[in-house]
Every structure is written in C-alpha cells, then in structure tokens.
C-alpha positions in Angstrom: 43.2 -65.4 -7.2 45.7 -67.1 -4.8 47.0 -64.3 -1.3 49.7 -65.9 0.7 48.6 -64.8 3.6 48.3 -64.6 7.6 45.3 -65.4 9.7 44.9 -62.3 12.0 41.3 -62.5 13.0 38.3 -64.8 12.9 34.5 -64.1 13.8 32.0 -66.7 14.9 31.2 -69.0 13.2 27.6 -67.5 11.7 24.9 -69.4 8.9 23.4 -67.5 6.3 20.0 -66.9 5.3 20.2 -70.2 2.8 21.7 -72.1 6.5 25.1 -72.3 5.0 28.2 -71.9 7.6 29.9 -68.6 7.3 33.3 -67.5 9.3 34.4 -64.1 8.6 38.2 -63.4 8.4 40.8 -60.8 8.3 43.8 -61.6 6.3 47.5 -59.5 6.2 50.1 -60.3 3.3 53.2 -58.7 3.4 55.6 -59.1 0.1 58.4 -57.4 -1.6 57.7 -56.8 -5.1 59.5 -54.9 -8.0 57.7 -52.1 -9.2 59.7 -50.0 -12.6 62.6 -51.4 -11.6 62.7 -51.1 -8.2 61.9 -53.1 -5.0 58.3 -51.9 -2.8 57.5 -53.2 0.3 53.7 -54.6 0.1 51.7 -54.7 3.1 48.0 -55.5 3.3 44.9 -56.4 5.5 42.0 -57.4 3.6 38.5 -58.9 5.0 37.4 -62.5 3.8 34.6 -64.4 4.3 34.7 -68.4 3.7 31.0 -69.6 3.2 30.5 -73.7 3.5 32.4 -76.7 3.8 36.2 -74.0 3.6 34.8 -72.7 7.2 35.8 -76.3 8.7 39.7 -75.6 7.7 39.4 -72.1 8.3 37.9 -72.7 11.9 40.9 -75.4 12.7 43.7 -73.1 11.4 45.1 -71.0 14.4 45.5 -67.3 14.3 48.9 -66.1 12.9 49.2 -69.3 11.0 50.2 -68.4 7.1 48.4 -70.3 4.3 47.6 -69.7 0.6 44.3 -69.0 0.2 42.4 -68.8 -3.2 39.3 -67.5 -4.0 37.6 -64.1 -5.5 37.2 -60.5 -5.1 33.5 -59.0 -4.7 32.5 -56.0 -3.4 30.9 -55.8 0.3 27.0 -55.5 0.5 27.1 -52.2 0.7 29.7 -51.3 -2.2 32.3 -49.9 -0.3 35.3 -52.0 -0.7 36.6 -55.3 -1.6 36.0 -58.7 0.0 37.8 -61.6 -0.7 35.7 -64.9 -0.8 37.5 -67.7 -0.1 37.5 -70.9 -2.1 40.1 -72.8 -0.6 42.8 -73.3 1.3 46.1 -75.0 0.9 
C-alpha cells in the first residue's frame, strides 16, 4: 500500500523488545476522489509506526513535510483499529 501523505506528529524515538528502533507517527491524507460518479472529498489521520533502518528517514523528515509512504495495514495490539507499518519512504 502506498498513502501520499503529511507528517503531523512523531513520538520518540523508542526500541522494541528485539532492540530494534521504533518512531511512532501520525499521518493525514487529504484527496478528491470519484465515488458513482461523483467527486468526495477524502480526509484522513491514521497512526503508523516505522520499525528499523525507515526510522532514520522518518526521524530527518520535518513535521508537515508530504511524502509517499508504503507499507502495510495490521491491526493495533489490542485489536481496535488499523495501523499502518511503514516500509518505506520515497
């Protein structure tokens, strides 16, 4: 999966259990896509989590920067939503 996106918030940099680097994100993409014919404004925020060598170009892109990032869906630890895992970044 590839979300043009906006970087709108970044946690600390964090390591997981394994001692891998982890940064967690929140991403917003806003679109205009057709939908039966007719245009629909698309507006999102979804939270992402980059887990080894992607948090170096994660960490370095400033907030409100756009960027295409690509990567997968999962749901969270608990099972109550999405989270998007990203892969990398172009």
């Amino acid at each position: 999966m590839v979300l043009t996106a906006r970087l709108v918030e970044r946690g600390a940099l964090r390591y997981t259990p394994a001692g891998l680097p982890a940064l967690d994100l929140k991403l917003q993409h806003e679109s205009v896509a057709t939908e039966d014919g007719q245009s629909r404004k698309v507006s999102l925020e979804i939270k992402a989590l980059g887990v080894g060598a992607i948090t170096q170009p994660l960490g370095a892109l400033a907030l409100g920067s756009p960027g295409d990032f690509a990567g997968f869906l999962a749901t969270t630890r608990n099972g109550r939503g999405l989270l998007f895992h990203i892969t990398s970044l172009a």
